[in-house]
C-alpha positions as CSV (number, residue, x, y, z in Angstrom):
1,X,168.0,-87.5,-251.7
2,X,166.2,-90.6,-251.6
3,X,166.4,-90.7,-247.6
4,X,164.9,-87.4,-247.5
5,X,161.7,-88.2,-249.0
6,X,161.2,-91.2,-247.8
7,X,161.2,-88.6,-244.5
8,X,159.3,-86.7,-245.8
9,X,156.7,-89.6,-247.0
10,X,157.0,-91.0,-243.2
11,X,155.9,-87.8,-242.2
12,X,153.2,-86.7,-244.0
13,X,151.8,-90.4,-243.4
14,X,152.2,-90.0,-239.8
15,X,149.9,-86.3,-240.2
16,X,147.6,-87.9,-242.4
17,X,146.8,-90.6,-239.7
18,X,147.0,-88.4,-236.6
19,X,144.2,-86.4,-238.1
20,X,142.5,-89.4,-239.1
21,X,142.5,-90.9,-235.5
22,X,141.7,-87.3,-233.9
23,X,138.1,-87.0,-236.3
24,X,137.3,-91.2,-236.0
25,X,137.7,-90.5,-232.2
26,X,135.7,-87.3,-232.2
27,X,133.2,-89.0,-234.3
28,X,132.8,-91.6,-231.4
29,X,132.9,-89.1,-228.4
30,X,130.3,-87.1,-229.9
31,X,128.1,-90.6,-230.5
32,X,128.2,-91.5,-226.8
33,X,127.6,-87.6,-225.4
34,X,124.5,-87.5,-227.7
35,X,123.3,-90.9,-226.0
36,X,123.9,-89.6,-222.5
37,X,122.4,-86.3,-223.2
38,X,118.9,-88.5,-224.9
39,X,119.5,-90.8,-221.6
40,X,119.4,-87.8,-219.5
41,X,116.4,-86.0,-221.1
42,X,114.3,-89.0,-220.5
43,X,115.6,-89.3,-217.0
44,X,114.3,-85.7,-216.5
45,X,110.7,-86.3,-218.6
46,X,110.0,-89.3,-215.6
47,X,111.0,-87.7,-212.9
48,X,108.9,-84.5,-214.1
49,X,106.2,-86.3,-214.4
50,X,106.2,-88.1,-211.3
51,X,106.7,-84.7,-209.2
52,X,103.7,-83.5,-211.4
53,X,101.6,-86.5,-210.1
54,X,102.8,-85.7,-206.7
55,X,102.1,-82.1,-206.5
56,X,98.9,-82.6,-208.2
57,X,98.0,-85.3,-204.7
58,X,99.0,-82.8,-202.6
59,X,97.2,-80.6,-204.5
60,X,93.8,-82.6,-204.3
61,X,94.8,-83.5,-200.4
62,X,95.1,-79.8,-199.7
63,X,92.0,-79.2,-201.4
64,X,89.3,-82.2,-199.8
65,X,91.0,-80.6,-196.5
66,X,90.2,-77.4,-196.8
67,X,86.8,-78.5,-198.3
68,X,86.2,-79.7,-195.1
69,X,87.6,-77.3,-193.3
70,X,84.8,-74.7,-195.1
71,X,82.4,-77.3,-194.3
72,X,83.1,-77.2,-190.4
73,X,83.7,-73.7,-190.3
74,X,79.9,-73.1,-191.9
75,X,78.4,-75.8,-190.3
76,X,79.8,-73.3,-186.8
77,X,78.5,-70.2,-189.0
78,X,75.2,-71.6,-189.7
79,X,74.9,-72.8,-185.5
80,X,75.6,-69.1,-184.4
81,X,73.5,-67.8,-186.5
82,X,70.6,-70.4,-184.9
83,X,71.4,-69.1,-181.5
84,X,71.2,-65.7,-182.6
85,X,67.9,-66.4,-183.8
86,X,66.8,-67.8,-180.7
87,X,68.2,-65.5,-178.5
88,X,66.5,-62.6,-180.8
89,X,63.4,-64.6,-180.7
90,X,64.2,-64.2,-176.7
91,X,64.8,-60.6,-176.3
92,X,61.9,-59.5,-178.9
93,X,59.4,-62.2,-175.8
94,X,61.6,-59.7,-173.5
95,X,60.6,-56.9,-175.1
96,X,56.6,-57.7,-175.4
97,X,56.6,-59.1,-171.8
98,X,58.2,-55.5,-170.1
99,X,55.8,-53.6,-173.0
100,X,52.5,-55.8,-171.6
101,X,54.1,-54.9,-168.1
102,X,54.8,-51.1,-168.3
103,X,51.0,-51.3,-169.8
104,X,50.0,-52.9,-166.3
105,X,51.9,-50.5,-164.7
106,X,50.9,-47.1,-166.2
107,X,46.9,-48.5,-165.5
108,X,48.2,-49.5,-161.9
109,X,49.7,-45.4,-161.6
110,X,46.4,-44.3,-163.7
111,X,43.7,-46.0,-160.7
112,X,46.1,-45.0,-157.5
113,X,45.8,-41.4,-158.9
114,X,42.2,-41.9,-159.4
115,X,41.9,-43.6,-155.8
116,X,44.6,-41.0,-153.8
117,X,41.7,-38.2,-155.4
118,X,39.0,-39.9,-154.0
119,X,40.7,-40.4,-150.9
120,X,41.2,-36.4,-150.9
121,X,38.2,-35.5,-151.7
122,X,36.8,-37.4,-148.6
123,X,39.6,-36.5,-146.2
124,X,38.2,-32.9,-146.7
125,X,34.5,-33.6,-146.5
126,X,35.6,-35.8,-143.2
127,X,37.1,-33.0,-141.8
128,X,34.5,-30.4,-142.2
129,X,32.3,-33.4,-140.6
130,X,35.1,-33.1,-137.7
131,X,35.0,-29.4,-137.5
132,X,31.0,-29.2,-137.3
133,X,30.9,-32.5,-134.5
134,X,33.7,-30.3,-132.0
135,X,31.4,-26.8,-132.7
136,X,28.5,-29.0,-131.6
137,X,30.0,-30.5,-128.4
138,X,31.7,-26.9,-127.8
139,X,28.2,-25.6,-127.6
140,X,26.6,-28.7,-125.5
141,X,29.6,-28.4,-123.0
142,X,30.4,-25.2,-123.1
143,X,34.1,-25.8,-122.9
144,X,36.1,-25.1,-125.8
145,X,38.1,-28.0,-127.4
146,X,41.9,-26.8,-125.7
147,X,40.4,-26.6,-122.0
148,X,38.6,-30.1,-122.6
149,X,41.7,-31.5,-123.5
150,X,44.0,-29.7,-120.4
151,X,41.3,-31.3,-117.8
152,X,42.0,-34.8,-119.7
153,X,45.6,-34.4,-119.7
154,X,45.7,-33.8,-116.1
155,X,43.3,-36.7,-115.2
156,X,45.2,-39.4,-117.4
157,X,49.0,-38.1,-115.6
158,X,47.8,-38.7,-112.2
159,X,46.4,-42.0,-112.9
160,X,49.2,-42.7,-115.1
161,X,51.4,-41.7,-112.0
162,X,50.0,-43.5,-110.0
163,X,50.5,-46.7,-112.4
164,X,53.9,-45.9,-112.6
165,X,55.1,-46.2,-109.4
166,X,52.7,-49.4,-108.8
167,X,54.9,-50.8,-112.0
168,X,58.2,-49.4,-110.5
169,X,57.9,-50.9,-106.9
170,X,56.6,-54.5,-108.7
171,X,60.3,-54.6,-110.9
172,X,62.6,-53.5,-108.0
173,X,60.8,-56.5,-106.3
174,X,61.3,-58.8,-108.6
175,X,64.3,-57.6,-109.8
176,X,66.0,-58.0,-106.2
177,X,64.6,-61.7,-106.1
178,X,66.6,-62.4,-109.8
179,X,69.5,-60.5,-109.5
180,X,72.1,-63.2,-107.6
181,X,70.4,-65.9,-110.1
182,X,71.2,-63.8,-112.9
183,X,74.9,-62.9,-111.8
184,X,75.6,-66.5,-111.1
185,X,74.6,-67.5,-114.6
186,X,76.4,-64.6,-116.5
187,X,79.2,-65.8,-114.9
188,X,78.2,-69.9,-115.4
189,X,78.0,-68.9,-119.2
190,X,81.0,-67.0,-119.4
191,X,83.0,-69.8,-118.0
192,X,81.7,-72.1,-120.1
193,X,82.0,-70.2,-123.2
194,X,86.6,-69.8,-122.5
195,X,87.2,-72.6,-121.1
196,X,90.0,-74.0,-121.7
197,X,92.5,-77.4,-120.9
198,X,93.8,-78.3,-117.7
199,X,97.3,-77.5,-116.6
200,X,99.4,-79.8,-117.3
201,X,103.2,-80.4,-115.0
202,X,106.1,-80.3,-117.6
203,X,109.6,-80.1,-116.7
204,X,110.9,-82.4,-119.4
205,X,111.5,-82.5,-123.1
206,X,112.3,-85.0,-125.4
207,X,114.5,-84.8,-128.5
208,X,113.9,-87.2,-130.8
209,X,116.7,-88.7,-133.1
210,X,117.3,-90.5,-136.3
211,X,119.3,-93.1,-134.5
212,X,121.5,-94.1,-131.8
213,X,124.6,-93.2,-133.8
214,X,123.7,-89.7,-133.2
215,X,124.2,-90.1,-129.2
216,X,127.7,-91.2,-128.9
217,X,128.1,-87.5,-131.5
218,X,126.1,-85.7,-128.8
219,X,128.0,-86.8,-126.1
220,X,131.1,-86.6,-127.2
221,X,134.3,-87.5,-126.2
222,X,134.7,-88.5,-122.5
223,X,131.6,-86.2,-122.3
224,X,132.9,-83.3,-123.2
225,X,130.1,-82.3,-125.5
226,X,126.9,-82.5,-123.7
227,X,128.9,-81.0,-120.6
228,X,129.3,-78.1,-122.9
229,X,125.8,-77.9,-124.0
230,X,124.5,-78.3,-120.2
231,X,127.1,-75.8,-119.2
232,X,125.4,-73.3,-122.2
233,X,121.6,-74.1,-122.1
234,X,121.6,-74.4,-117.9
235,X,119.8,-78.0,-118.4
236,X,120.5,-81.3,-117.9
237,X,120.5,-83.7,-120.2
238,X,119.5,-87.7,-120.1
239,X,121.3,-90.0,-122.4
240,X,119.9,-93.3,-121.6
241,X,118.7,-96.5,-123.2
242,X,115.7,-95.3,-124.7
243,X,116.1,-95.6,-128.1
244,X,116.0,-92.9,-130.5
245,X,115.5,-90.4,-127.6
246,X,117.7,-87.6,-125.5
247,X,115.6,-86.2,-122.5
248,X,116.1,-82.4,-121.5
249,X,115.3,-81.7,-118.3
250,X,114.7,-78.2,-117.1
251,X,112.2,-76.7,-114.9
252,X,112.9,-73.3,-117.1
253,X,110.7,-73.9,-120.3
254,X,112.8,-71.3,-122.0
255,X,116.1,-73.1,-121.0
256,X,114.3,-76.3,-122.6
257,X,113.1,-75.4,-125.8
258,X,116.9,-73.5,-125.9
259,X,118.5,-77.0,-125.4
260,X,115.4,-78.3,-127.6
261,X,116.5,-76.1,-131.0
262,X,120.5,-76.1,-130.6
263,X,120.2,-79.8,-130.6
264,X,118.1,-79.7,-133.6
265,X,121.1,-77.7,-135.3
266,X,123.9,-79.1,-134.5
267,X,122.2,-82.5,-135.2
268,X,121.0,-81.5,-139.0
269,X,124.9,-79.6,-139.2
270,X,126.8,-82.7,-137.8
271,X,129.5,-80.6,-136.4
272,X,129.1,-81.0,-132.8
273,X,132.1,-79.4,-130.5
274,X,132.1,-77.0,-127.8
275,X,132.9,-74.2,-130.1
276,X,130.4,-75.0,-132.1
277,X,127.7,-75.7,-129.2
278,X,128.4,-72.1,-127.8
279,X,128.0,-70.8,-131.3
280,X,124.7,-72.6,-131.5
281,X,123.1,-72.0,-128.5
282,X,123.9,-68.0,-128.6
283,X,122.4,-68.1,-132.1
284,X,119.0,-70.0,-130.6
285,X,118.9,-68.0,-128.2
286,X,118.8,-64.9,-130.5
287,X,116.1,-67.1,-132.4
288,X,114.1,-67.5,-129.6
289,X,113.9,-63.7,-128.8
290,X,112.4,-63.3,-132.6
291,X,109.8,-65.6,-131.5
292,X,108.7,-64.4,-128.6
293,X,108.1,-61.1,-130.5
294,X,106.1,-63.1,-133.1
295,X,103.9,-65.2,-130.7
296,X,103.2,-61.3,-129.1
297,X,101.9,-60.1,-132.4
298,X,100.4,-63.3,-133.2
299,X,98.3,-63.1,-129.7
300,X,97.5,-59.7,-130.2
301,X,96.0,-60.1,-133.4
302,X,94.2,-63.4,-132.5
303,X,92.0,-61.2,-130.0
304,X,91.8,-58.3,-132.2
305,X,94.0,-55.7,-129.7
306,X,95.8,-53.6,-131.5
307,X,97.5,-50.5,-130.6
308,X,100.1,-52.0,-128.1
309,X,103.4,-50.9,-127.7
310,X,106.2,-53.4,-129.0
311,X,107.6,-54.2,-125.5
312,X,104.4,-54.9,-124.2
313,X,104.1,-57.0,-127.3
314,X,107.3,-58.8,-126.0
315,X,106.3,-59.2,-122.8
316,X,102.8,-61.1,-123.8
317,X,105.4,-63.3,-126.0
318,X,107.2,-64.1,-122.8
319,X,104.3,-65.6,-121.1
320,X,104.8,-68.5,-123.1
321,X,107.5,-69.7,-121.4
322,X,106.2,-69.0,-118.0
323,X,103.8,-70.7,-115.7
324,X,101.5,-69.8,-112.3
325,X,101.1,-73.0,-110.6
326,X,101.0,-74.7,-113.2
327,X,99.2,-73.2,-115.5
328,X,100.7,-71.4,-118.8
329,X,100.5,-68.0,-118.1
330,X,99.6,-67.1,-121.7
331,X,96.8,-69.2,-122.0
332,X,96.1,-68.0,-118.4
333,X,96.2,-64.3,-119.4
334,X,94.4,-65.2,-123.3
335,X,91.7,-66.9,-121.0
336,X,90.9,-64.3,-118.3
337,X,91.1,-61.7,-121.4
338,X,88.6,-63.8,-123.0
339,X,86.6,-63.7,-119.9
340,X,86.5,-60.4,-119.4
341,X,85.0,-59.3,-123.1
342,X,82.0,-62.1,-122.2
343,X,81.6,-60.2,-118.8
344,X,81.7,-56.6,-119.8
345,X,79.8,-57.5,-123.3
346,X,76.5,-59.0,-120.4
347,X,76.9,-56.0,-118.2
348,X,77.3,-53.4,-120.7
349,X,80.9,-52.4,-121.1
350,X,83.2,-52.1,-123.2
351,X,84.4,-55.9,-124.5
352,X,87.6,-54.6,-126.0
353,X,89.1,-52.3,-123.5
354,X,88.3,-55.2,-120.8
355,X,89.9,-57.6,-123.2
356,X,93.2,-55.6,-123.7
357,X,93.4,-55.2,-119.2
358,X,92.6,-58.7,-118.9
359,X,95.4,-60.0,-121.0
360,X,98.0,-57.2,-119.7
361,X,96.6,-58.2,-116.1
362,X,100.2,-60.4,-115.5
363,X,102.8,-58.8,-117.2
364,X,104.2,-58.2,-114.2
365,X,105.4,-61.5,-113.4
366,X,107.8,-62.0,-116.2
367,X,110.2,-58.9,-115.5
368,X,113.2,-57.8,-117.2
369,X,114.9,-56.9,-114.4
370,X,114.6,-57.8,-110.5
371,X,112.0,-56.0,-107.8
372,X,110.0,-56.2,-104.5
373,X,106.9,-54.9,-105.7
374,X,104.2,-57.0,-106.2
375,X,103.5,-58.6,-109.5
376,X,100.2,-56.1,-110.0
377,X,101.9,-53.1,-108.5
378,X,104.4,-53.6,-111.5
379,X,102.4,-54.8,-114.1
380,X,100.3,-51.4,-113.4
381,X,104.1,-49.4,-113.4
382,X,105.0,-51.3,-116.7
383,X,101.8,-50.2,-118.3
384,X,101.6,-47.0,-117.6
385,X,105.4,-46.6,-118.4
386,X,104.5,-48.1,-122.0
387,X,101.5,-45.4,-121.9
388,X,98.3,-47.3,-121.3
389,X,95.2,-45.8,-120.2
390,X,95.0,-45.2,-116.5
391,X,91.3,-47.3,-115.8
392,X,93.8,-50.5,-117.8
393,X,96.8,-49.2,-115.5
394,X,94.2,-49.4,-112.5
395,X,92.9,-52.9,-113.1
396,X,96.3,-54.4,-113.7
397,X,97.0,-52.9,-110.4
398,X,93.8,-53.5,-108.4
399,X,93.3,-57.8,-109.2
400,X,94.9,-58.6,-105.9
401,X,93.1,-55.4,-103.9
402,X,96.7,-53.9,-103.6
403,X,95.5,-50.5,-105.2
404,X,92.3,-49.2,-104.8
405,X,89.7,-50.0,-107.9
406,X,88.5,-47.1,-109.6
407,X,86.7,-48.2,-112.7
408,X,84.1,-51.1,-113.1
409,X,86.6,-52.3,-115.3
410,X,88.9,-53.5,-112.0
411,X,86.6,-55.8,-110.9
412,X,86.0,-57.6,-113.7
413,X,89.8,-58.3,-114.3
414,X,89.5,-59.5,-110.8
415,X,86.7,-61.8,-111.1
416,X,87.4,-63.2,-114.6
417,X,91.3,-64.0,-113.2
418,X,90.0,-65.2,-110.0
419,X,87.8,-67.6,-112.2
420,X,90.3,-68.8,-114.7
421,X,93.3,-70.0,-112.0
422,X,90.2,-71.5,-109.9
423,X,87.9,-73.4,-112.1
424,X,89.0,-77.2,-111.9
425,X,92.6,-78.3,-113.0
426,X,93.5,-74.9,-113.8
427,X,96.8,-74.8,-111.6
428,X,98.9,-76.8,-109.3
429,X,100.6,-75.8,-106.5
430,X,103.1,-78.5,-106.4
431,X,104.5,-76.8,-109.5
432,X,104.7,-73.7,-108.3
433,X,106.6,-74.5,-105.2
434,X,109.0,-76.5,-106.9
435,X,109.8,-73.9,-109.4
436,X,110.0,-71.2,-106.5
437,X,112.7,-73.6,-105.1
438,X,114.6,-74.1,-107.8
439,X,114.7,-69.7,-108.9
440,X,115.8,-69.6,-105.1
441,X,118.9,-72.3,-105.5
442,X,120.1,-70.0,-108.3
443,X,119.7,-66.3,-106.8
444,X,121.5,-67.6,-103.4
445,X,124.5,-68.5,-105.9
446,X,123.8,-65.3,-107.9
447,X,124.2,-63.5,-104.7
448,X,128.1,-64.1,-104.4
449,X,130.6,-61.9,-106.3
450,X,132.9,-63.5,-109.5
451,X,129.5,-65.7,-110.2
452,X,128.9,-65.7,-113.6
453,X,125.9,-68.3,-114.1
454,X,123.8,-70.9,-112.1
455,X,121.5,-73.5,-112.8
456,X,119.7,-75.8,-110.5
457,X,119.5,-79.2,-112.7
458,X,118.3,-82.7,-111.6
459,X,115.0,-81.3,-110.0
460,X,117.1,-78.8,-107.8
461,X,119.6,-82.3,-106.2
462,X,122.4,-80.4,-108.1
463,X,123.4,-76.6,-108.4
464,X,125.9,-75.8,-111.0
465,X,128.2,-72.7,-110.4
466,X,130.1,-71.1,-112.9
467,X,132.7,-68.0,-111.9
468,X,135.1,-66.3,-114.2
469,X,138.5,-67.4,-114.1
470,X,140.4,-64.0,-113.4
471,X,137.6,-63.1,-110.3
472,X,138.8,-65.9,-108.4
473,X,141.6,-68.7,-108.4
474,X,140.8,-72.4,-107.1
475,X,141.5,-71.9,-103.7
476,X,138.5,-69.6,-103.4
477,X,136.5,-71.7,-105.4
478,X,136.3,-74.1,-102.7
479,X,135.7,-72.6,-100.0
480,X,132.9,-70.7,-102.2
481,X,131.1,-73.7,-102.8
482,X,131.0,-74.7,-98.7
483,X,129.8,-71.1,-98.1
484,X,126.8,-71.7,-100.7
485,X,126.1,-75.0,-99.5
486,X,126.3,-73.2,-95.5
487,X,123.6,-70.5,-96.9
488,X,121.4,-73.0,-98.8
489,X,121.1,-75.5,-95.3
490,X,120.8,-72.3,-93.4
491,X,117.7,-70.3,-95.7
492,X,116.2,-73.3,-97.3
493,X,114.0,-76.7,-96.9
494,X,114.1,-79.0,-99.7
495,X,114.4,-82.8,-99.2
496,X,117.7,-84.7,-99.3
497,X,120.4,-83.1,-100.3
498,X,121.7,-80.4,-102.7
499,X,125.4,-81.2,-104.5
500,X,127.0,-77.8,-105.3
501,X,129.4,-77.7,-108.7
502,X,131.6,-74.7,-108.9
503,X,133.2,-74.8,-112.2
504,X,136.1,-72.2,-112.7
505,X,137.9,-72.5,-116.3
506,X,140.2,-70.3,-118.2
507,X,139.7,-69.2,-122.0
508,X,142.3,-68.0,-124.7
509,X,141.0,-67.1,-127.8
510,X,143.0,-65.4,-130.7
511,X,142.1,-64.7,-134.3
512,X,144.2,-65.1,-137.2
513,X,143.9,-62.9,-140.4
């Protein structure tokens, strides 16, 4: 029994200090939040204030700056309003000024009315004065006014007839003595107002490179590259020791400037093979067709002709890369044109329709296709085909008096032609012959069936022949290159000697998709 409430004593002691210890450490929990809780309302009351004292700076910054702000913007306010002053000041001076003037003006009106009275008043009293002076004479003649006038009619038109023909026979005299002066010097000054360079002999172009790297590319291996591009363009070309330089040589411009681009591609492209020269060179010469067009329109617009048909537009482009003796046959047929508007503008005609004859006058000597006629007869035939006016058709055919000249236009194509192929280094023969030489090397070879190509190269000491490969095997390959060279001694004089190349060579190509 005793054991049990000495339990029970244990027990109740250990309650009685539990809930002792739970309110002494409740006591000190709640001591230390209150601090914290003071701590953290002070914290708050300082930083309070300091925002306070911030916002109230920003406050006063925002304040001086919009202060001044309003200060700028009525210091502008107050300097528009000054100009608007002034310029009201200016329009009411304005104003006065055109008031004093209309003044002016309405006494100006007032004293021309007064004078254009006056003035009427004596018109009338001068022409009753009039009426009474002619019944006066009337009476003291005794001739009326209309017969007194007939007889001095006819007396002043026989003396003036007589004048007349004095003055008449005097200017045909004097005209007769000036007229070959004054030709000569229309045409002096008409010369000297077109002209132009002098020819110039090109049969060579160069093609400048980056380095000498680039030649042993164009070349290729054992040759086989520039072979294939002389083969495609119909040139030859120079590989020497000049540095930085391949020379084309041609004495076809068109062939040239061919070679000229295709290099410049397959240069810029790197890929340089025969396949790819081929592919090159056809794509050139598509190029090149684009720019004939272009330098066609270009020169028609440049001498304000419009109007033309677009192959006549193609042919002018084609003059480019053509010459007579020399001498560019655009700037040949741009010059005579020019010519021709000076001449007809001093006599009188019509500048713009001898303009458009004068540069058509030549189109017959680059032809599509091959013909005897002479190259007016079908620069007249090409012209009307392409539905010119007959007195242009007629000029183009008359420059070389091989159709008669029906319009005053046909001389003056004549003359102004005449003068621009024979003022002073206008053309050179030399040129001309060679070229003639070299187009005949290459139609005797055309001439032969199975030829495909020609080209004369190395100023006309080599003639390249190139014949399909199924028209003929290699036995008749040489003997066709003895019967050329047989035909050429026979129908031809050039000096030395001319090497014929007849290159026959076989092509497989498949595709593979």
């Amino acid at each position: 029994m005793n054991i049990i409430v000495a339990i029970i004593a244990i027990v109740a002691a250990l309650v009685l200090g539990g809930v002792c210890g739970f309110l002494i450490f409740r006591f000190v929990i709640k001591g230390k939040y209150n601090e914290m809780v003071d701590a953290a309302k002070k914290e708050a009351e300082v930083i309070k204030e300091k925002k306070l004292l911030e916002v109230k700076e920003k406050f006063l910054n925002k304040k001086s700056e919009l202060e001044k702000e309003v200060q700028q913007r009525n210091q502008h306010i107050q300097q528009n309003e000054n100009k608007l002053k002034q310029r009201e000041i200016s329009l009411n001076q304005r104003q006065e000024e055109l008031g004093r003037r209309k003044n002016e003006l309405d006494n100006q009106q007032n004293r021309i009315d007064n004078e254009k009275k006056l003035l009427s008043l004596k018109q009338e009293e001068l022409e009753k004065m009039q009426m009474q002076e002619r019944a006066k004479l009337e009476e003291l003649s005794g001739l009326s006014a209309e017969e007194a006038k007939a007889r001095l009619v006819e007396s002043l038109k026989d003396e003036a007839k007589t004048d007349a023909q004095a003055y008449i026979n005097e200017i045909m005299d004097e005209a007769k003595l000036n007229a070959n002066a004054q030709a000569k010097k229309i045409v002096i000054q008409t010369i000297q107002r077109v002209a132009t360079e002098t020819a110039v002999e090109n049969s060579v172009s160069v093609f400048h490179i980056d380095n000498d790297d680039v030649k042993g590319r164009v070349i290729g291996r054992e040759g086989r590259n520039i072979r294939a591009l002389e083969a495609a363009c119909g040139v030859e070309i120079v590989v020497d020791d000049t540095p930085e330089a391949i020379v084309i040589s041609a004495f076809d411009p068109v062939r040239r400037e061919t070679c000229r681009l295709a290099l410049h591609q397959l240069v810029a492209d790197g890929r340089i093979h025969p396949a790819r020269i081929e592919e090159v060179v056809a794509k050139v010469k598509k190029q090149l067709e684009n720019e004939i067009i272009e330098t066609g329109k270009r020169t028609a617009i440049d001498l304000g002709i419009h109007g033309l048909h677009p192959e006549l537009i193609r042919i002018i482009g084609k003059m480019k890369y053509r010459s007579s003796y020399g001498q560019n046959l655009l700037q040949h047929a741009r010059e005579t044109a020019n010519l021709c508007a000076v001449m007809a503008a001093e006599l009188g005609l019509n500048p713009k329709k001898a303009k458009r004859a004068g540069l058509l006058h030549d189109i017959g000597k680059v032809p599509d296709e091959d013909t005897d006629d002479p190259h007016a007869i079908y620069g007249a035939k090409i012209a009307e085909k392409y539905k010119e006016k007959p007195d242009i058709c007629n000029a183009i055919g008359a420059h070389h008096d091989e159709m008669e000249m029906q319009t005053l236009l046909a001389p003056i194509v004549q003359i102004c032609d005449a003068i621009s192929g024979a003022r002073p280094g206008a053309r050179r023969e030399i040129v001309e012959a060679y070229i003639k030489r070299l187009n005949d090397l290459e139609a005797i070879a055309m001439s032969y069936p199975g030829v495909t190509k020609t080209y004369a190269i190395q100023a006309g000491r080599e003639l390249r022949v190139i014949v399909g490969a199924d028209k003929m095997d290699d036995a008749e390959t040489e003997a066709l290159s003895g019967q050329i060279a047989s035909k050429i001694q026979n129908e031809m004089t050039y000096p030395g000697q001319v090497k014929i190349t007849v290159i026959r060579e076989t092509r497989s190509v498949a595709y593979a998709k």
